[in-house]
N, C-alpha and C positions, 0 to 999 in steps of 0.2 A: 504494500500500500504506500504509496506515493502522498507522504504529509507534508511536506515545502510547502511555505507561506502561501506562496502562488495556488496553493490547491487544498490545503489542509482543511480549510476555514468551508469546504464549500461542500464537503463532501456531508450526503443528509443522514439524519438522525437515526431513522431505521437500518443504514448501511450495517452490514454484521460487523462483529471483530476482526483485524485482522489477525489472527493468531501464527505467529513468528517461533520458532522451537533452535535454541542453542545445543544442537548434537554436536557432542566427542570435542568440541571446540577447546581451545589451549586453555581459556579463560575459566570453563567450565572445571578442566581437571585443576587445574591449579587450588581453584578455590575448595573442590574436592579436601585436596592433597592436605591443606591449610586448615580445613575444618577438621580432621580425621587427627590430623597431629595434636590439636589445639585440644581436646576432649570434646567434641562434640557440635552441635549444630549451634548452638548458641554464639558461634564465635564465628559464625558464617555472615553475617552482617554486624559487628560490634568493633567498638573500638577505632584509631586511630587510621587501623591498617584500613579498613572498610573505604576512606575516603579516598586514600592513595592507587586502591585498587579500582576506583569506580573512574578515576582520574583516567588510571592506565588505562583503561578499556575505550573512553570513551574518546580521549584530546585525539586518537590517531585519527576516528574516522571523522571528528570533525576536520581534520585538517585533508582528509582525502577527499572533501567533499559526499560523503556519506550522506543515505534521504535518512529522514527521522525514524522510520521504519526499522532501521537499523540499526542505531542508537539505543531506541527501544528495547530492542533485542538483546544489543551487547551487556543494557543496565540490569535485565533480567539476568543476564550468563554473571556478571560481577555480585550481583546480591543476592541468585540463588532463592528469589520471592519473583512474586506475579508484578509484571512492572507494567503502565500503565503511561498512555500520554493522551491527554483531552483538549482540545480545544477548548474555549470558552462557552463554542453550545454543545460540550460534553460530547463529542466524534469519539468514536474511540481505535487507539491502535495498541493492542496487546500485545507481549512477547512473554512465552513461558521458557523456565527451563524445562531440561525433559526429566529433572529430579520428581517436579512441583506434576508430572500427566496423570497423576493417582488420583490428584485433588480439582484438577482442574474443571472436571465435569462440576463440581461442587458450586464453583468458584464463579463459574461462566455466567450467572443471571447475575452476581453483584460486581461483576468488575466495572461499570461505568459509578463515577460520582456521585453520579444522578439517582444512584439506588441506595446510598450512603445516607441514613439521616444523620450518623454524625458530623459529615461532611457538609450538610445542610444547615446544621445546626452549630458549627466552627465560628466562633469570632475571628479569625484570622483572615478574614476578608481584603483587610487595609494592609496586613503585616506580609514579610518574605519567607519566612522562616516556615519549615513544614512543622506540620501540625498532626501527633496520630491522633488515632481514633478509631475506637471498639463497637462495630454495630453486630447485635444480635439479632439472625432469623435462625425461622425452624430447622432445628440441629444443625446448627451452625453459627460458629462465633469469627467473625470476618476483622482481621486488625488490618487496618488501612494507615497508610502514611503520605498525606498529602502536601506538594509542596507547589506553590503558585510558581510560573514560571511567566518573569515579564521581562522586557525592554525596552528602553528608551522611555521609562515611565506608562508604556503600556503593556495592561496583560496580555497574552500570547495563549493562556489555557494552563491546565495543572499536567504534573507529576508525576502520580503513586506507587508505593508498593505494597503487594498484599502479600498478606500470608494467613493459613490458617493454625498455628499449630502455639503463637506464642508472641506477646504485643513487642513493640519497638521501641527502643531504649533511644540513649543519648547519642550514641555511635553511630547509630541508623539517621537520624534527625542531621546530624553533621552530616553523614556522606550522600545523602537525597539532597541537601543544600545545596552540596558542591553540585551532584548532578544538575540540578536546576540551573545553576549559575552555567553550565557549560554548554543544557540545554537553550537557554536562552542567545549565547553565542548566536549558536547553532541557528537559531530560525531567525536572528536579529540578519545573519548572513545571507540569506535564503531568500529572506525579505528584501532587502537589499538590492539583490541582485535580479529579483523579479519584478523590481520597479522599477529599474535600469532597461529590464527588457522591456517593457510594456511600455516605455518609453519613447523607446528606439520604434517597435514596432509602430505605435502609434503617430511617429512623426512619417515613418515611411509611406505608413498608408496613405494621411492626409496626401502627404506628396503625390504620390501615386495617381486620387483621384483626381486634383487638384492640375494635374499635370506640371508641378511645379518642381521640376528637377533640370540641370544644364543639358544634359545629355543623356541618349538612352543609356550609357555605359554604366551613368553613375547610379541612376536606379535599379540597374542589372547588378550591379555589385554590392548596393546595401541589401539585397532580395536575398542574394548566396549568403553577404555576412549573417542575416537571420535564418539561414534553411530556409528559404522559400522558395518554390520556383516558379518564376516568372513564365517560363518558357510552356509551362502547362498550362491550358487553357484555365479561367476560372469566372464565377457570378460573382457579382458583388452584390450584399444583399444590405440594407437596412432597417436597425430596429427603434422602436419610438415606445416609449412607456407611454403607457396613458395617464395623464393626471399627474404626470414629473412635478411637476410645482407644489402638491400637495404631499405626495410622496416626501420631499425633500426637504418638506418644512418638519417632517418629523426627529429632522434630525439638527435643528434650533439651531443653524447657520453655523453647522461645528463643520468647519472644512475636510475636516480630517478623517470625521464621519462619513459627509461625502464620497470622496476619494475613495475610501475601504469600501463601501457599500460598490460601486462601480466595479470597480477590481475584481471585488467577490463573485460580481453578476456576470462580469466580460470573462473571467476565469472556468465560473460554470460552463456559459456557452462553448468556451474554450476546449471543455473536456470532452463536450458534442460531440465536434469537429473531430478530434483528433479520434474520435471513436468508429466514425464515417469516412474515413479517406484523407483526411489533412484539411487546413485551411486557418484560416487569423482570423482572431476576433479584437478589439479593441472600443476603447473608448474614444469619444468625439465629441465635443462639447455636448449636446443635450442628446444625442443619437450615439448606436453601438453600428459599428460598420465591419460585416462580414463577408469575408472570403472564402468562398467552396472549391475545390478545386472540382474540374468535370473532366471525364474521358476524353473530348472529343468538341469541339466548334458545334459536334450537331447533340448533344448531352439533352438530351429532353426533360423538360424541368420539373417532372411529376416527381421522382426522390429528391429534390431540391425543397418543394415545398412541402413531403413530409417530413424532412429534417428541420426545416422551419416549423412545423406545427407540434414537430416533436419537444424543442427548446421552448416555445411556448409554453407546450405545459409540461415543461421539466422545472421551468423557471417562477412561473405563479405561488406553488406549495413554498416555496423557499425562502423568498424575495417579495412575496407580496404587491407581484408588478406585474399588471396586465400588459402582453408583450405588442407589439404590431410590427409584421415585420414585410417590407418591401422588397420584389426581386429584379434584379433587373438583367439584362441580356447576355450571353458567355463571351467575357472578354477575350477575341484571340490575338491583338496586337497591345502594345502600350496604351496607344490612347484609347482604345477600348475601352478601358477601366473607368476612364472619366465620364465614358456612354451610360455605363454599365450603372454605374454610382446614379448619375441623374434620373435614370429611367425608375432605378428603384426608388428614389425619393420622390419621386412622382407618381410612382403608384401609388404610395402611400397618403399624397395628400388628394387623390381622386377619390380613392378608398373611403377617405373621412368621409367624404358627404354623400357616399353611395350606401342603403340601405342593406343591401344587398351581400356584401361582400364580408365575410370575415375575418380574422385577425391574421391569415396570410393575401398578402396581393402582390400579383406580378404585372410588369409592364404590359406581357405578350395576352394576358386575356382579356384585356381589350379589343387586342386585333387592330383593323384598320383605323376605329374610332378614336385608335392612342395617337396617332398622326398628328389631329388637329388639338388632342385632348393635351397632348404634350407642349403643346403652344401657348396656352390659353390657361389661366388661372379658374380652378374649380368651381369656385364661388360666382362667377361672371358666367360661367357656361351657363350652371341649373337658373341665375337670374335671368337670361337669356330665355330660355325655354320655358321657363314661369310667364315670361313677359310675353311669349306665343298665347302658351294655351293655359293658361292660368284660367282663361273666363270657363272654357270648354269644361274643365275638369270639374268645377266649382258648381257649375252648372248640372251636370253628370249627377255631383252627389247630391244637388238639392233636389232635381228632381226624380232622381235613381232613373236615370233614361243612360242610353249607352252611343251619343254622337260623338265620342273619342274615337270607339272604338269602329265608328262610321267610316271616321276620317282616316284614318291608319289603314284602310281596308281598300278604301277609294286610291289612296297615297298608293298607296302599294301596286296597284292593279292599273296605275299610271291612269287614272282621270277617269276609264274608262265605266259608263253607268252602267253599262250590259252586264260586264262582267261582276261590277260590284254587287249590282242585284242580286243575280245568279249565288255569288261566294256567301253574299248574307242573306241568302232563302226568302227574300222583298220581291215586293213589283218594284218596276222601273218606278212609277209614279211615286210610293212611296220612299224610294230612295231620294228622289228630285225633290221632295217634301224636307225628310233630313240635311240635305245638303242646306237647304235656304234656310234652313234652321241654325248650322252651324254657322253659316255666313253671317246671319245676323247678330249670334252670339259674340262673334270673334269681329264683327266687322270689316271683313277682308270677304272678297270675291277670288275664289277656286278658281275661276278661266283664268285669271292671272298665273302663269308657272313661275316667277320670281317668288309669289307668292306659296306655291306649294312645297318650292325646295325649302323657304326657309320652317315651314309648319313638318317638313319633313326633318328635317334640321333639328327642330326642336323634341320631335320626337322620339328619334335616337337617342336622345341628351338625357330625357327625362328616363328610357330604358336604362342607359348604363347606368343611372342614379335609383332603380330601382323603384321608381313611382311609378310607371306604365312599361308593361311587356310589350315588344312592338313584334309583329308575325313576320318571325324568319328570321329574326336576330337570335345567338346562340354562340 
């Protein structure tokens, strides 16, 4: 299990344990070797030596770069108890020795915090220093040893070590301390380094869509500096939280708050991607801007927008953020990307005021209507076509008569009264009755065709916005 900062924090609460086992390992016989000489178990986590040996185990793999997962592990093989690391919403990543596999079926419902009321019940909230504590369930006496692990004045998540056999002394308290202090290193580096990324990655993108680099060379070379590759076709997609404004007052103009919050959410989506064939996700000022990679120039966008609808709701239960996300066309050259980016953000703001469409929209299912839709601002089209048939429709519901759907029928059938007839099961006479009907309503004369294209005009407009089906659109 992969717990760097970059990911730790996002992984969800029902995720199992990951359960890690130090077999035949040097650390493991040593400590053996150590307890056996000493008289007994008790001297398997106590005393001075305890801390020097949680040292030894641990300072190598932070300096090898080691994930947390591993750490875990090696603190379990040094103290020969159930070692525990939680984030702050109590994730959990286990590591047993393979002394402790007798117990462990035991052990397995209370290894999270979260099942600890003494842990709940801890004043040690404010303080560093670990803290044990004895909770008892049915036939079973759980000694826990918790120790907060923070950075830079922020917490990071706890600690622990469990055992069932005998509580936790002075020795034990000292060398959980030190681990905590090393853990903390640890994820302060981790951190660090995955803000640097997200950094980097996030300035390249802008660039990218932005078209804003000297030469192709130079954005081909920051793409390989991050593993990307340009060279493979890819969508660029667009996400918008709904109600960002309200959202984010949640968090009482704490910037910092902000920033974590984002990270955490662009980091999820992140794990998506990387689950699905590769691709970047990022931050962008009020919008997350995503990169799919595709097979092929001709990638058909039906897995595209169910890994869109997948993130969606991976992300809702989590994050508390209704997602919307826009797609836009497979970029296969550079400036594709900058196509690709506008098209998705413009599906998106079509999307808003269409009825119709849910929380994934793509450029392409518009079709040809995206031509003129792409040109023209949302709000000015539907006033546009309001400003047609507005009376028609209004008229419709007052008198529950159906001369829209007249008009769309006549529209369609190119003026022709025979056929309109015929299509709407009418006399000819009765339809000539309709027509003067609508004309009067609307004020406009039908023999005019400047006049029909633009009622036709309006009618398409009002379909892709979901207030009237027009026959044959699909």
């Amino acid at each position: 299990m992969d717990l760097s900062p970059a990911k730790y924090r996002l992984i969800q609460a029902d995720t199992p344990p990951a359960i890690l086992f130090k077999r035949g390992s040097y650390m493991e016989r040593e400590h053996r070797q150590k307890a056996a000489g000493s008289g007994g178990p008790e001297a398997s986590c106590a005393g001075p030596e305890a801390a020097l040996r949680v040292q030894s185990a641990l300072t190598p793999l932070i300096a090898s770069g080691a994930e947390t997962g591993g750490l875990v592990a090696a603190l379990a093989g040094a103290t020969a108890c159930a070692a525990v690391f939680e984030d702050t919403g109590l994730t959990q990543a286990v590591a047993w020795l393979e002394a402790l596999s007798d117990e462990k079926e035991r052990l397995m419902p209370y290894v999270s915090a979260g099942t600890s009321p003494g842990f709940k019940n801890a004043a040690f909230f404010g303080g560093q220093r670990p803290v044990p504590v004895a909770d008892e369930f049915p036939g079973l006496t759980v000694f826990r040893l918790v120790a907060p692990v923070a950075a830079g004045g922020e917490r990071l998540g706890y600690l622990s070590l469990l055992r069932t056999d005998r509580p936790f002394g002075a020795g034990d308290v000292t060398a959980l301390g030190h681990a905590a202090g090393l853990f903390a290193v640890h994820l302060a580096q981790h951190k660090r380094m995955a803000e640097v990324e997200l950094r980097l990655k996030g300035n390249f993108v802008d660039d990218l869509v932005s078209l804003r680099y000297s030469d192709p060379d130079s954005i081909l070379s920051r793409a390989r500096a991050l593993d990307f590759n340009l060279a493979l076709p890819h969508r660029v997609l667009v996400g918008e939280i709904e109600n960002l404004g309200q959202l984010m007052s949640h968090f009482k103009s704490d910037a910092q708050a902000v920033s974590e919050f984002k990270t955490a959410l662009v980091g999820r989506i992140q794990g998506r991607l990387d689950g699905h064939g590769g691709g970047m996700a990022i931050p962008h000022k009020d919008e997350i801007i995503i990169l799919i990679r595709q097979e092929s120039a001709g990638s058909p966008i039906g897995p595209v927008k169910k890994l869109a609808q997948e993130i969606i709701d991976d992300v809702l239960p989590l994050f508390k953020a209704k997602l919307y996300i826009g797609i836009g066309s497979v970029s296969g050259a550079l400036p594709d990307y900058q196509t690709s980016y506008l098209e998705a953000k413009k599906s998106l703001e079509i999307g808003a005021y269409m009825l119709t469409e849910g929380q994934v929209r793509s450029f392409e299912q518009f079709k040809i209507h995206a031509l003129f839709l792409s040109t023209l601002k949302p709000a000015e089209l539907y006033n546009y076509a309001r400003s047609q048939l507005g009376a028609l429709l209004d008229y419709d519901a007052g008198h529950q008569t159906e001369l829209l759907k007249t008009l769309q029928e006549f529209l369609y059938l190119r003026n022709t009264v025979e056929k309109t007839a015929r299509s709407l099961n009418m006399s000819v006479s009765g339809l000539k009755y309709r027509l003067g009907k609508i004309e009067q309503v609307l004020a406009l004369d039908l023999k005019d065709y400047k006049v029909c294209f633009d009622l036709q005009l309006a009618l398409i407009i009002l379909q892709l916005f979901g207030e009237y089906r027009i026959r044959g659109a699909g």
